[in-house]
C-alpha positions as CSV (number, residue, x, y, z in Angstrom):
1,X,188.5,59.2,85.3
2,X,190.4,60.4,88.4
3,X,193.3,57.3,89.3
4,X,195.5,58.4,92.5
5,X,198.8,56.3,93.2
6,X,199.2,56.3,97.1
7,X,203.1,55.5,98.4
8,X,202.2,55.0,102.6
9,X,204.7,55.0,105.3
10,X,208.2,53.8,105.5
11,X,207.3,51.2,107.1
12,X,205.2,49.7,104.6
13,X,207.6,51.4,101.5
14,X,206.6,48.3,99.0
15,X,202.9,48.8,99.5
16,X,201.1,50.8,97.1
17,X,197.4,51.2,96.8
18,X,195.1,52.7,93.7
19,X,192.5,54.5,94.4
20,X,189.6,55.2,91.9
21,X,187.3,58.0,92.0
22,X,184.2,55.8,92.0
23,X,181.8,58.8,91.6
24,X,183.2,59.3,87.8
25,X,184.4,56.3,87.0
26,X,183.5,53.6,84.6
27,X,182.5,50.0,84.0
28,X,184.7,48.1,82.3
29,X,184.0,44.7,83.7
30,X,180.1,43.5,83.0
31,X,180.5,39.7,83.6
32,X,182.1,38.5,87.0
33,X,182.2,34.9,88.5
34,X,182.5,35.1,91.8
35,X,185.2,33.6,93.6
36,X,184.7,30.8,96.6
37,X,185.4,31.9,99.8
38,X,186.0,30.7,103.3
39,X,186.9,32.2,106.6
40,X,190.2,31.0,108.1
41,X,191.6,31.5,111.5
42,X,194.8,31.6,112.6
43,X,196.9,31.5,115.8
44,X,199.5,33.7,117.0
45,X,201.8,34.7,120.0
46,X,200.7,35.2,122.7
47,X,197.4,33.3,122.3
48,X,196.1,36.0,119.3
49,X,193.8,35.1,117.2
50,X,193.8,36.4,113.2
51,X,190.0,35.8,111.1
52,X,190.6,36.7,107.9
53,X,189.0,35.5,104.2
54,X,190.5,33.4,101.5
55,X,189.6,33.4,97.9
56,X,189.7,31.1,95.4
57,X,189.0,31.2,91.3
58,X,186.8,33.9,89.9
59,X,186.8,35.8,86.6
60,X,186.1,38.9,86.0
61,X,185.3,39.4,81.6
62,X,187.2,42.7,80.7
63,X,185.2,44.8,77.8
64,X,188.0,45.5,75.8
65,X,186.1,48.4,73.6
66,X,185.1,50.1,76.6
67,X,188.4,49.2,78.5
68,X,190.6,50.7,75.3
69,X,188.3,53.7,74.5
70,X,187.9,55.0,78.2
71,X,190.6,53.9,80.1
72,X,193.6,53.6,77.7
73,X,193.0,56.3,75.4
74,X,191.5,58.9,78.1
């Protein structure tokens, strides 16, 4: 399994991203609930307007043989 840690700019020098090679990776999570959702909007300066999504519960059931074998011990 290719896993890439990505530092970005300067300007965003606490932000790091992980990106997975999707094309070789692995499942390692077969049972999700899926988390409510709801658009929100928000106003800004200068008469902006932010949509965005907000999330709420979920769970995602690790398989911890899987999860161990391929990811931990790889």
């Amino acid at each position: 399994m290719s896993v890439n840690i990505v530092n970005f700019s300067e300007a965003r020098k606490n932000f790091k991203s992980v990106k997975i090679n999707g094309q070789i990776g692995k499942e390692v999570i077969g049972k999700i609930d899926m988390p409510e959702h709801k658009s929100a909007l928000k106003e800004l300066d200068r008469g902006r307007l932010f949509f965005y999504v907000t999330f709420a519960g979920g769970k995602g059931y690790l398989d911890n043989k899987i999860f161990l074998r391929d990811v931990i011990n790889a």
